[in-house]
N, CA, C and O atoms as a MOPAC input file, in Angstrom:
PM7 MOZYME 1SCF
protein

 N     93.65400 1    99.63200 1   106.87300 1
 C     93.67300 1    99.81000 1   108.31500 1
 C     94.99700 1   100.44100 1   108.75400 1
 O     94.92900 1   101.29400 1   109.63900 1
 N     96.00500 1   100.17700 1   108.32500 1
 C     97.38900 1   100.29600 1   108.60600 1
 C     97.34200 1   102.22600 1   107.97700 1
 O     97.98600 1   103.01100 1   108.67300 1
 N     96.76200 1   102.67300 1   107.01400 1
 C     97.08100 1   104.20600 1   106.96300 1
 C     96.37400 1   104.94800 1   107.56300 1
 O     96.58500 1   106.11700 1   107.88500 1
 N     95.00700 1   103.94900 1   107.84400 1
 C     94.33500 1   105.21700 1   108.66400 1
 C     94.90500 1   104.96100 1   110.41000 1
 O     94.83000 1   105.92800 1   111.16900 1
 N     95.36300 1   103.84500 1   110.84900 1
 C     96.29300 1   103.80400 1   111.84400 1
 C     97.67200 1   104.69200 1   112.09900 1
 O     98.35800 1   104.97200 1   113.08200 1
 N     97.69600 1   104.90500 1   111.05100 1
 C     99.52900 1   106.31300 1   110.71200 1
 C     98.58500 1   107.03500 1   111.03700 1
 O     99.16000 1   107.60500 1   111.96400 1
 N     97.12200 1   107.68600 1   111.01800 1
 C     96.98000 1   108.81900 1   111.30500 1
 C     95.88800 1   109.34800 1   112.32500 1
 O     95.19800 1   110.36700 1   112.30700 1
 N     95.99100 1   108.11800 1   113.37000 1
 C     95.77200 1   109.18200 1   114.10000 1
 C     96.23800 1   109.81900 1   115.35700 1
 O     95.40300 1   110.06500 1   116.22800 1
 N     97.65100 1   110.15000 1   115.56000 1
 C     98.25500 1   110.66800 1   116.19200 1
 C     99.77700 1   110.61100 1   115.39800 1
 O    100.29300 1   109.56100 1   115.01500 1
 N    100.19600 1   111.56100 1   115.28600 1
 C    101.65100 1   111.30100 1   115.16600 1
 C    102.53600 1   110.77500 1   115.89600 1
 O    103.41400 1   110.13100 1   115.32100 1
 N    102.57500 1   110.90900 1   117.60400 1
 C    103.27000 1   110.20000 1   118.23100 1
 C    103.00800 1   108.78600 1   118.69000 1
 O    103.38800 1   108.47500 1   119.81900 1
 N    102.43900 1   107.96000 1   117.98000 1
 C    101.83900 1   106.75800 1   118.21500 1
 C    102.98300 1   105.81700 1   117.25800 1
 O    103.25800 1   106.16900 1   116.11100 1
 N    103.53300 1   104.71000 1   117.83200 1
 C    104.37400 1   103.44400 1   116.55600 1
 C    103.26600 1   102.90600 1   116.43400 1
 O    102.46100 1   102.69600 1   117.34100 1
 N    103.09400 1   102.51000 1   114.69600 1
 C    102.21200 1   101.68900 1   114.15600 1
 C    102.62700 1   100.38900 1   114.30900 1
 O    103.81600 1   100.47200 1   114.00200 1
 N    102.40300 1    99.19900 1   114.59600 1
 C    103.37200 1    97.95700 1   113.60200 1
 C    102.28300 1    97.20200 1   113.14100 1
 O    101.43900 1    96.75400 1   113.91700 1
 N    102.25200 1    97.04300 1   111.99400 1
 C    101.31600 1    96.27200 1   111.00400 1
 C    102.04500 1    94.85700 1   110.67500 1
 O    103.27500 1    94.81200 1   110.68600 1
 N    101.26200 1    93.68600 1   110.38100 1
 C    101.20800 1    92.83000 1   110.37000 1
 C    100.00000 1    92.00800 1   108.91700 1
 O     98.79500 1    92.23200 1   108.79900 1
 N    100.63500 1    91.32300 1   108.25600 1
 C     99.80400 1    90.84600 1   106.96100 1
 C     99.29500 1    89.42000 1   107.41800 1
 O     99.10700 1    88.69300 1   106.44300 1
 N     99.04600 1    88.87600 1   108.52200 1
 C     98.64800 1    88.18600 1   109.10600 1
 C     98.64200 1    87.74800 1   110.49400 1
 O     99.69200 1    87.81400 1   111.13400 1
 N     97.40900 1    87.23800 1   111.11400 1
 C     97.24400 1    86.86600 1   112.68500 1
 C     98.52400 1    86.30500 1   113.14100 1
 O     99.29300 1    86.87700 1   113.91300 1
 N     98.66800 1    85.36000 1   112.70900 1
 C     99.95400 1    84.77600 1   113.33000 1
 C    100.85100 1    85.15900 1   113.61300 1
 O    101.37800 1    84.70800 1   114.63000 1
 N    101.68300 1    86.50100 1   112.63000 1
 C    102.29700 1    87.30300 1   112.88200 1
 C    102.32300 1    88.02700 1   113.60500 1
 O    103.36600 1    88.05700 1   114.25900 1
 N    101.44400 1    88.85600 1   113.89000 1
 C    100.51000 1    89.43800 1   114.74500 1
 C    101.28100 1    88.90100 1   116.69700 1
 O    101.93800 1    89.48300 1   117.55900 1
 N    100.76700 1    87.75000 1   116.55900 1
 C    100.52100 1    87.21300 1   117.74200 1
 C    101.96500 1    87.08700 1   117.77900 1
 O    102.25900 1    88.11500 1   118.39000 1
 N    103.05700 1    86.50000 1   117.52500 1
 C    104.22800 1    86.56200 1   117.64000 1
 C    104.99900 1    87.81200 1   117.66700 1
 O    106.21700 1    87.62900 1   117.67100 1
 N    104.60200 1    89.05300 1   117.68800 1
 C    104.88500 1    89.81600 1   117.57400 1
 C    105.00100 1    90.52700 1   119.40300 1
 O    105.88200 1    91.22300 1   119.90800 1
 N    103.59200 1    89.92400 1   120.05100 1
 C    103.19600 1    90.58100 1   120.71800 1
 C    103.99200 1    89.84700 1   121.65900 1
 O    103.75600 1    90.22300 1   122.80700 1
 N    105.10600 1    88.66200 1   121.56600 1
 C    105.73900 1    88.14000 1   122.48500 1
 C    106.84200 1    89.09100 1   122.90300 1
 O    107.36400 1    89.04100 1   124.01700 1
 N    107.09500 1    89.75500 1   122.18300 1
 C    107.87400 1    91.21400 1   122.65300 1
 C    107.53200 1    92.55300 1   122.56700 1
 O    108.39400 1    93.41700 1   122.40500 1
 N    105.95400 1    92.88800 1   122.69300 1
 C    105.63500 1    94.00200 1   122.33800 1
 C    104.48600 1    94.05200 1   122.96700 1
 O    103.61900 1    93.18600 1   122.85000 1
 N    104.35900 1    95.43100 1   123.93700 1
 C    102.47700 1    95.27800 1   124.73000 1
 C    102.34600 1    96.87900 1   123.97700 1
 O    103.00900 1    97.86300 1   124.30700 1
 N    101.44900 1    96.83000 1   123.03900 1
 C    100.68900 1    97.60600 1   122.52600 1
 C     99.98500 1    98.29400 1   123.46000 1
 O     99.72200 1    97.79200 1   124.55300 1
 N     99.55400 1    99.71700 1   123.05400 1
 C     98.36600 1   100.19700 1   124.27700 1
 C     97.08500 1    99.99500 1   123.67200 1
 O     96.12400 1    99.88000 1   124.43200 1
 N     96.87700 1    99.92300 1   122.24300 1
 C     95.91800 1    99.39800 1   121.14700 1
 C     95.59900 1    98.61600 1   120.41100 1
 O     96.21100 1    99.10400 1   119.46100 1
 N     95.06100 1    97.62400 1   119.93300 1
 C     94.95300 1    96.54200 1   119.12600 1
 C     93.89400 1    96.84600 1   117.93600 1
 O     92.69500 1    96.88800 1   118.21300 1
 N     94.27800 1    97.02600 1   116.80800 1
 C     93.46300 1    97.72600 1   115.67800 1
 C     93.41700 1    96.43400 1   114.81300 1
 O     94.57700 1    96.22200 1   114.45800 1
 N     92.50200 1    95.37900 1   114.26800 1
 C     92.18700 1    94.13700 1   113.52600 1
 C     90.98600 1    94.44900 1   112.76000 1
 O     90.01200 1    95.14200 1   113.05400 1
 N     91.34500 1    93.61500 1   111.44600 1
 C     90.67900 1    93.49700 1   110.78000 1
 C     89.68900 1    91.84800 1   111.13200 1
 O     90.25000 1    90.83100 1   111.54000 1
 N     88.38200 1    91.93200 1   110.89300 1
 C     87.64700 1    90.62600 1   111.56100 1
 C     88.45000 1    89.11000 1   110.44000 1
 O     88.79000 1    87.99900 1   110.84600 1
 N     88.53600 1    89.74300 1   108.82700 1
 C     89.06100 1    88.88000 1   107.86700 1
 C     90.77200 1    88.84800 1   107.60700 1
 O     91.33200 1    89.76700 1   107.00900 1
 N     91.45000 1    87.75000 1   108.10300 1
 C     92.29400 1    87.95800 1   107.98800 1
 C     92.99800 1    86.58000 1   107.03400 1
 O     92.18600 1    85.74100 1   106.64400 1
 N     94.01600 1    86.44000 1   106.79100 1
 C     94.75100 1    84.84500 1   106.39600 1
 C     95.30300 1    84.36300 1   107.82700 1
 O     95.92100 1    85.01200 1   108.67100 1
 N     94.95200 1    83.23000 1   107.83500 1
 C     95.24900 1    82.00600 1   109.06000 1
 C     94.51800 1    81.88200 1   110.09700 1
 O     94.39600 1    80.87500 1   110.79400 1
 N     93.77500 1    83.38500 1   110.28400 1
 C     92.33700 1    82.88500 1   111.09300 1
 C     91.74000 1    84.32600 1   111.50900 1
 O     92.39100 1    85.21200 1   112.06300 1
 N     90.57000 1    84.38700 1   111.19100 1
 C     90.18300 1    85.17000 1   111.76800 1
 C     90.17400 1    86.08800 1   112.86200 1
 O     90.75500 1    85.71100 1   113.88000 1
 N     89.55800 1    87.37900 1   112.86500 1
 C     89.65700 1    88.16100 1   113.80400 1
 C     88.88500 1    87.55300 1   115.42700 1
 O     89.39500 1    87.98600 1   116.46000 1
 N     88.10000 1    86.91100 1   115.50200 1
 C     87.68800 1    86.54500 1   116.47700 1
 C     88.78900 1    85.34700 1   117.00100 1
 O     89.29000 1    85.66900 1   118.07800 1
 N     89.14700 1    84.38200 1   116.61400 1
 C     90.22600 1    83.51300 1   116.91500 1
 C     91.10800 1    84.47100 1   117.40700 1
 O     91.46200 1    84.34300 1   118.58000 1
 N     91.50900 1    85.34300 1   116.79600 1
 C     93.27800 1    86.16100 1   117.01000 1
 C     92.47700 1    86.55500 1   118.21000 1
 O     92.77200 1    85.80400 1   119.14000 1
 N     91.54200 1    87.47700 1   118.56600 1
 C     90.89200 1    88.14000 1   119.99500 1
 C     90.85500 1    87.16200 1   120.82600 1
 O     91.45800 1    87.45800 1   121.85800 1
 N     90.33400 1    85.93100 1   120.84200 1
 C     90.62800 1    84.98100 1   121.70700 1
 C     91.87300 1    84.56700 1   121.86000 1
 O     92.01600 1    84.15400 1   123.01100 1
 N     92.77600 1    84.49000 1   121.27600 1
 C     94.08900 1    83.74900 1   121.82800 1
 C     94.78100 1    85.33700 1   122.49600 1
 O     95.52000 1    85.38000 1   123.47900 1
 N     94.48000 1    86.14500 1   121.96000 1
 C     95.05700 1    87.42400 1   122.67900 1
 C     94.86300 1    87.44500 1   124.03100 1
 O     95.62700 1    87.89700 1   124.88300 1
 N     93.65000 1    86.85800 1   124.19600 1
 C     92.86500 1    87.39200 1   125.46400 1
 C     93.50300 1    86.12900 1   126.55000 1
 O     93.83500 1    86.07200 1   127.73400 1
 N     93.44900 1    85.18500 1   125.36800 1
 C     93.87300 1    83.78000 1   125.90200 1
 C     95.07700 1    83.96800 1   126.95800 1
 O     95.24100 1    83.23100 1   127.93100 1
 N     95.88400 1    85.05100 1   126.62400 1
 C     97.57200 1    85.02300 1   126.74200 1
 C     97.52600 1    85.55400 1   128.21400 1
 O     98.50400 1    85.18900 1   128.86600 1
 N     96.57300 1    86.37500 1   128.93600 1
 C     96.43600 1    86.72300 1   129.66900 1
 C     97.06400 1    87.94500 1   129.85300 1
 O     96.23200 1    88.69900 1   129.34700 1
 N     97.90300 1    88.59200 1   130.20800 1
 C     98.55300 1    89.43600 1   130.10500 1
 C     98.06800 1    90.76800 1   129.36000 1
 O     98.36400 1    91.90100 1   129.74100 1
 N     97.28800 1    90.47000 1   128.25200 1
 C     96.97400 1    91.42800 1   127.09400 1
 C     95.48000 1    91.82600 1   127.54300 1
 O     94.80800 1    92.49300 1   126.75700 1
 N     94.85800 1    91.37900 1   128.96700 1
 C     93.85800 1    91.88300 1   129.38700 1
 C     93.14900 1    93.23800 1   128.89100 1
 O     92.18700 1    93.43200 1   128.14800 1
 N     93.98900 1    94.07700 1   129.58000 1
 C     93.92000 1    95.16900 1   129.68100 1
 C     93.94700 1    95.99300 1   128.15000 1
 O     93.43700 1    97.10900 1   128.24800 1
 N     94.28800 1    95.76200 1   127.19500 1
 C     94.82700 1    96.15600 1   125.81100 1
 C     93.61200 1    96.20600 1   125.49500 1
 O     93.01400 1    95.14400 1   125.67000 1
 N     92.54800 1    97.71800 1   124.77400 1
 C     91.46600 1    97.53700 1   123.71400 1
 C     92.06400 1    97.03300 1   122.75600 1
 O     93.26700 1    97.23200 1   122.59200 1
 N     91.30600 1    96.24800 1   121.90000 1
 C     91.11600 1    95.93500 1   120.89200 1
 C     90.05600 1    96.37500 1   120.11600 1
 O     89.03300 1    96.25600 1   120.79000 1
 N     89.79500 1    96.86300 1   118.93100 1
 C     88.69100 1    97.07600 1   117.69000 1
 C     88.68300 1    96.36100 1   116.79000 1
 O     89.65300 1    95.98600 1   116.13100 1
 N     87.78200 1    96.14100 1   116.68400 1
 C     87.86100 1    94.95400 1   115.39700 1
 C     86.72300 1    95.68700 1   113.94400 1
 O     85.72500 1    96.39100 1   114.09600 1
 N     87.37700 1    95.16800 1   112.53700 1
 C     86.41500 1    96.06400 1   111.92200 1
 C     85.89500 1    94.49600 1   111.34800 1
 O     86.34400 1    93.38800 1   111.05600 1
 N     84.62700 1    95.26600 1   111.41900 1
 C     83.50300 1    93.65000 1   110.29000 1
 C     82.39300 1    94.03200 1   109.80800 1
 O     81.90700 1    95.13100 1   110.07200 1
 N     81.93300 1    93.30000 1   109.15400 1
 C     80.54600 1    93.37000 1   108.36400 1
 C     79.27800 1    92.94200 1   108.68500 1
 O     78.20300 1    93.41600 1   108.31900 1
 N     79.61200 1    91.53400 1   109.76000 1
 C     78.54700 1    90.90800 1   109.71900 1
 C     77.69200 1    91.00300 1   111.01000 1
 O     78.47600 1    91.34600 1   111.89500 1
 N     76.81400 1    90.90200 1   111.37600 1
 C     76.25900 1    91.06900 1   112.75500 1
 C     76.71900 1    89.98900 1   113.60500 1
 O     77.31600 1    90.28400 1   114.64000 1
 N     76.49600 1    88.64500 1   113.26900 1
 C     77.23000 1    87.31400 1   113.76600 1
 C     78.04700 1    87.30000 1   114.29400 1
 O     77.96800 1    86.66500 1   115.34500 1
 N     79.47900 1    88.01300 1   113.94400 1
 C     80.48000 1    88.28800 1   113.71000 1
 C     81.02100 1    89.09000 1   114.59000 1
 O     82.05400 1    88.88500 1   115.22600 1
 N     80.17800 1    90.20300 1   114.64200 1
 C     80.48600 1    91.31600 1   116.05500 1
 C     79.82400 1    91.18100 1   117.20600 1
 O     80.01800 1    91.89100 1   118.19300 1
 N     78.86200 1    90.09200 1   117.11300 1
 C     78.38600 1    89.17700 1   118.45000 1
 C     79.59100 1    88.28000 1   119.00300 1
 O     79.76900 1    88.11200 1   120.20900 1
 N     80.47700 1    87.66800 1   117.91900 1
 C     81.31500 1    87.02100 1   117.99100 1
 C     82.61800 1    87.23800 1   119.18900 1
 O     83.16300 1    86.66600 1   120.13300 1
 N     82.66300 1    88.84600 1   118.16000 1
 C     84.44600 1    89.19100 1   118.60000 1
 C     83.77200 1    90.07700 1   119.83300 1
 O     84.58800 1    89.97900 1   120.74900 1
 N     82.41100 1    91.07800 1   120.38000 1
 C     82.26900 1    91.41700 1   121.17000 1
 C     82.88300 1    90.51300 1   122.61600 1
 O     83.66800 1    90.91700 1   123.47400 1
 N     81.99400 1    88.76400 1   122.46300 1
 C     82.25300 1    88.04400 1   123.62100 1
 C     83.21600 1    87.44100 1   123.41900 1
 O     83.48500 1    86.54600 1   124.22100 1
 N     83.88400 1    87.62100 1   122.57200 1
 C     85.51700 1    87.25800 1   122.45600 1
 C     86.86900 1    87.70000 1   123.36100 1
 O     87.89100 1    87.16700 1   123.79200 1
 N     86.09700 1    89.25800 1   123.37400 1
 C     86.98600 1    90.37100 1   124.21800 1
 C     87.25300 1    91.47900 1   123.33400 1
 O     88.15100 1    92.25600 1   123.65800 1
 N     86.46800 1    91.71100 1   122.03000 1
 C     86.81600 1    93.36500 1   121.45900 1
 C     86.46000 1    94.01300 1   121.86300 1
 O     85.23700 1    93.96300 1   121.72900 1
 N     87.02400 1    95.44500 1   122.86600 1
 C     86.32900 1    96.26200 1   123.23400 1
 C     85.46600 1    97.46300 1   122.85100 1
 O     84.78100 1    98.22200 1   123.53600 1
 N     85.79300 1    97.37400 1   121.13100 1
 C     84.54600 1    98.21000 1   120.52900 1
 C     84.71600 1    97.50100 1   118.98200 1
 O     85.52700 1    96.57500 1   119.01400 1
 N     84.27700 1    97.68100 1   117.99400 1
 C     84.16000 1    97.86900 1   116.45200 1
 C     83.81800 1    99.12200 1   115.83300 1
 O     83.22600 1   100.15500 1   116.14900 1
 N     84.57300 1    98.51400 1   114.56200 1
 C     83.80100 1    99.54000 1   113.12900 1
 C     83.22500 1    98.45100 1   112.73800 1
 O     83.46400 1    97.27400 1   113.01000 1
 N     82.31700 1    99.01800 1   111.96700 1
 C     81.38400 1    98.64200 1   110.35300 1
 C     81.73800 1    98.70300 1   109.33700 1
 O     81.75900 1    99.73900 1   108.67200 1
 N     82.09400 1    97.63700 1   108.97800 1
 C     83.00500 1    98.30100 1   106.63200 1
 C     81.65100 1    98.37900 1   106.42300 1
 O     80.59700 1    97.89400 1   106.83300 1
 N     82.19000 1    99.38700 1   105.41700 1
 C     83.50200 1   100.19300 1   104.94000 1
 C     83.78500 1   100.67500 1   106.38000 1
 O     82.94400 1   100.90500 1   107.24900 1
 N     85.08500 1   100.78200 1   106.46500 1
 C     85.39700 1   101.57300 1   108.20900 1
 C     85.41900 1   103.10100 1   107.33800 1
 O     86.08100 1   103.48500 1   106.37400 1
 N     84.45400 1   103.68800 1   108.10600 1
 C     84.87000 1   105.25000 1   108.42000 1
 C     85.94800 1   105.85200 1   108.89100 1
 O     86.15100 1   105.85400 1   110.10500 1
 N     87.00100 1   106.59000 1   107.82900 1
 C     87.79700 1   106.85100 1   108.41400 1
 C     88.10900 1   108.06500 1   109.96200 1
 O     88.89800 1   108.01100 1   110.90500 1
 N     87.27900 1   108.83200 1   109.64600 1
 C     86.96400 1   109.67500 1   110.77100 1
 C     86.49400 1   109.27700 1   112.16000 1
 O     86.93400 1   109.71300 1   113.22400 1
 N     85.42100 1   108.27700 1   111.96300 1
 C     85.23200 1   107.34800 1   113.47400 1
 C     86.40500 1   106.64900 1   114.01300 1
 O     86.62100 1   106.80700 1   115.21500 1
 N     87.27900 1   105.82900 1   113.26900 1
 C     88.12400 1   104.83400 1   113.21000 1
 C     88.90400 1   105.60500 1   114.00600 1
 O     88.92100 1   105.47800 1   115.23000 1
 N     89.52800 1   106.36500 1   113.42800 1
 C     90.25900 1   107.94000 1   114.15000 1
 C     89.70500 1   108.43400 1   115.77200 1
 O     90.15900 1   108.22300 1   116.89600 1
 N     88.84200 1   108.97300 1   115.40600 1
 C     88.13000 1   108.99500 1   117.54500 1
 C     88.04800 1   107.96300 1   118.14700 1
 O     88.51100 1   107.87600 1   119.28400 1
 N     87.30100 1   106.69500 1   117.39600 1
 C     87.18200 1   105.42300 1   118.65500 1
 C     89.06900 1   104.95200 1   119.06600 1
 O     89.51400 1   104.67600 1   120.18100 1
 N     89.72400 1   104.99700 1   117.93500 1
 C     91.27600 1   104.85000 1   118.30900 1
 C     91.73000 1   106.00600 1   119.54700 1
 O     92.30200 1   105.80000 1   120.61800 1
 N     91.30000 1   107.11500 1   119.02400 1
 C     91.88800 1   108.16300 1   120.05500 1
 C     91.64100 1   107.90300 1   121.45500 1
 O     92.40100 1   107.75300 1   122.41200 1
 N     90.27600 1   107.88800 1   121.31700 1
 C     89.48900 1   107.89100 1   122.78700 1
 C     89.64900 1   106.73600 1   123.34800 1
 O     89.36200 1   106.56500 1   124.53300 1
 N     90.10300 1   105.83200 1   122.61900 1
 C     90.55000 1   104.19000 1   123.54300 1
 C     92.11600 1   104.81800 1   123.55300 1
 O     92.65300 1   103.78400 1   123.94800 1
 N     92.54100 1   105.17800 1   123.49600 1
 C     94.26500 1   105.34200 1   123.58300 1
 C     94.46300 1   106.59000 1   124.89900 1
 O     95.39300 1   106.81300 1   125.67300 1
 N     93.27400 1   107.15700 1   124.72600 1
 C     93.29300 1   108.19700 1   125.86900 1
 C     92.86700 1   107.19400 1   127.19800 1
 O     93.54700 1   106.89800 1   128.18000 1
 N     91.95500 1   106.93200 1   126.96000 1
 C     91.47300 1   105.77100 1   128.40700 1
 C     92.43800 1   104.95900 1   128.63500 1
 O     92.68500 1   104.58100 1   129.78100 1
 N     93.35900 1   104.43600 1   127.23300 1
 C     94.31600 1   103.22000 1   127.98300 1
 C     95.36700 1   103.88900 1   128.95700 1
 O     95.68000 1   103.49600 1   130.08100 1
 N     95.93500 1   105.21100 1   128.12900 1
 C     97.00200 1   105.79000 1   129.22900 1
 C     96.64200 1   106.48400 1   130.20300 1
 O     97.50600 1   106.91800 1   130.96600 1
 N     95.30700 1   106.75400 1   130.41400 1
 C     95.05700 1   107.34900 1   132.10400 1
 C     94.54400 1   105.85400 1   133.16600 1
 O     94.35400 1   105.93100 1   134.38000 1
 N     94.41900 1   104.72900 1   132.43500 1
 C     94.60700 1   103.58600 1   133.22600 1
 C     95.95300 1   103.51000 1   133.60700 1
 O     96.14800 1   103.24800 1   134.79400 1
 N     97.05900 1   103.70000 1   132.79100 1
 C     98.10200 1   103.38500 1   132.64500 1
 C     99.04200 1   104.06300 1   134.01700 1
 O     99.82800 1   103.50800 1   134.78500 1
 N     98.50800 1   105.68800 1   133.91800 1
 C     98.92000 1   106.41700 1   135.01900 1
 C     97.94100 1   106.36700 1   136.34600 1
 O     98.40100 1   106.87500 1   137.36800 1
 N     96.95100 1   105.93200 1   136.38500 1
 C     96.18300 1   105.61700 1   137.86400 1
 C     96.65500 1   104.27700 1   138.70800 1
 O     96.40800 1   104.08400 1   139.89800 1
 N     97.47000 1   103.29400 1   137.73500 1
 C     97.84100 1   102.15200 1   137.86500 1
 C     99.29600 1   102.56600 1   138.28400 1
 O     99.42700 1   102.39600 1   139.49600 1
 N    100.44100 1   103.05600 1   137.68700 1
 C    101.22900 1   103.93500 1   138.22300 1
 C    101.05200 1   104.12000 1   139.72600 1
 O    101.39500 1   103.33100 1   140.60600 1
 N    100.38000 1   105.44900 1   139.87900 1
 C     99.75100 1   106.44000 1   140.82900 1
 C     99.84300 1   104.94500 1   142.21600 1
 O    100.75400 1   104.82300 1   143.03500 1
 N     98.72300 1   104.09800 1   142.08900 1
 C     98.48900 1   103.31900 1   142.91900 1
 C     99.70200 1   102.55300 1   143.26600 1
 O    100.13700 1   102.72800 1   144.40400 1
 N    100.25500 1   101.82900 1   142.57500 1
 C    101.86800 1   101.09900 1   142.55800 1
 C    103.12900 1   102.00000 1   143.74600 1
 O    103.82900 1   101.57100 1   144.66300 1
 N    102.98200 1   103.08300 1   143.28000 1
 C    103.74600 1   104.08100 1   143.68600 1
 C    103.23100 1   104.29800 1   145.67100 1
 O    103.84000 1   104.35000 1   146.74000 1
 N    101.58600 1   104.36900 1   145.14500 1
 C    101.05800 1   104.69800 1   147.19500 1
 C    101.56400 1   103.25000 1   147.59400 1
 O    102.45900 1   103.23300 1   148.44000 1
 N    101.13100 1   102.06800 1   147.12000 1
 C    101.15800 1   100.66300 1   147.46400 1
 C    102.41400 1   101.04300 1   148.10100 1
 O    102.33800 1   100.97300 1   149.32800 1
 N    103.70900 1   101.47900 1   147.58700 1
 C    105.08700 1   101.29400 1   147.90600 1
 C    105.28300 1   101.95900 1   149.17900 1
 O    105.74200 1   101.51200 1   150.23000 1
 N    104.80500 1   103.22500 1   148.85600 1
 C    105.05900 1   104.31200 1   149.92800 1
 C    104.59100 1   103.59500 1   151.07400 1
 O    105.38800 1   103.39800 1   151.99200 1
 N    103.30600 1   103.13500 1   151.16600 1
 C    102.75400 1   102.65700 1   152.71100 1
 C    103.45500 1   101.65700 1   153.12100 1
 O    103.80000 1   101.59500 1   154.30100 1
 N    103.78800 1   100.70000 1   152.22000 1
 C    104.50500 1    99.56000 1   152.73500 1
 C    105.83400 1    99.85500 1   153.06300 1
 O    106.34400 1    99.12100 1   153.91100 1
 N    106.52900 1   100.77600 1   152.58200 1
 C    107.50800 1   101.78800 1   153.64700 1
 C    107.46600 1   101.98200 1   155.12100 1
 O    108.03900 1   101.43600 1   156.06500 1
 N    106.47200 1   103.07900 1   154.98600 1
 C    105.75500 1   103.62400 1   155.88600 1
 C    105.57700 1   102.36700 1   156.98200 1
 O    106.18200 1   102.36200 1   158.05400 1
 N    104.79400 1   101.45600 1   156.62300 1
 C    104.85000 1   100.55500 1   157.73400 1
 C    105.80500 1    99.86300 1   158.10900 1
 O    105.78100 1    99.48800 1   159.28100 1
 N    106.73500 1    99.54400 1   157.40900 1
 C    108.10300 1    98.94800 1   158.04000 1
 C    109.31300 1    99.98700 1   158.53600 1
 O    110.36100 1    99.50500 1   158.96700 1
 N    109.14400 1   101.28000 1   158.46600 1
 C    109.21300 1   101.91500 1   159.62400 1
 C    108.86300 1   101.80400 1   160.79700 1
 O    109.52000 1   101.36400 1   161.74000 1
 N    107.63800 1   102.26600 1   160.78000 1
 C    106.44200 1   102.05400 1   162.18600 1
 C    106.38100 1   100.55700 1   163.21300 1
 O    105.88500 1   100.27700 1   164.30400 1
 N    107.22700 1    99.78600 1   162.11200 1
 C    107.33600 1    98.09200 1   163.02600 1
 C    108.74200 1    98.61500 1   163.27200 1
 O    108.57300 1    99.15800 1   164.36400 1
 N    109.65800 1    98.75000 1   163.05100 1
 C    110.60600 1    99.45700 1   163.53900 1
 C    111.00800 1   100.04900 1   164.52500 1
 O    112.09000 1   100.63500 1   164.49500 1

């Protein structure tokens, strides 16, 4: 997961992690725009790690993919909060677009959220002028 994550964008930081836990401690100083998991991991599964992610609140907004095998499983992490999957073997070429195309959607959320922050300010200017 971690090489086909190096590739698909060059300007993207990877940070890989050899377990959930790590993982999750990681993210106490770090908001990813992507969350790339494997469903099998050591210390708990991919659906656990998606739930406590989701748990944290904050990490709302963050896709997550999760890759798995089992149908159960991606019923699982779907209502968990993954916002898409692979199928192992992961395809590396899909893995690659569904990453892209969630990384493209996260940063034009990113800048409409911006955009709005920015009017929010301006008007509330604007009106404490006008009471003025």
């Amino acid at each position: 997961m971690e090489n086909i994550a190096r590739t698909i964008d060059d300007q993207i930081e990877v940070m890989s992690f050899d377990n959930a836990v790590a993982a999750l401690q990681a993210l106490e100083t770090n908001k990813p725009d992507l969350i790339l998991t494997d469903y099998q991991m050591p210390l708990m599964d991919g659906v656990q790690f998606i739930e406590k992610i989701r748990a944290a609140g904050q990490f709302n907004d963050i896709p997550i993919i999760t890759a798995l095998d089992d149908k159960e499983a991606l019923y699982s992490a779907l209502e968990a909060g993954a916002t898409d999957f692979l199928v192992k073997p992961v395809d590396i070429h899909e893995c690659q677009v569904r990453c892209r195309n969630l990384l493209t959607m996260q940063r034009q959320k990113l800048i409409i959220s911006s955009h709005a922050q920015n009017l929010e300010q301006e008007v509330k200017q604007a009106t404490e002028q006008v009471q003025l």
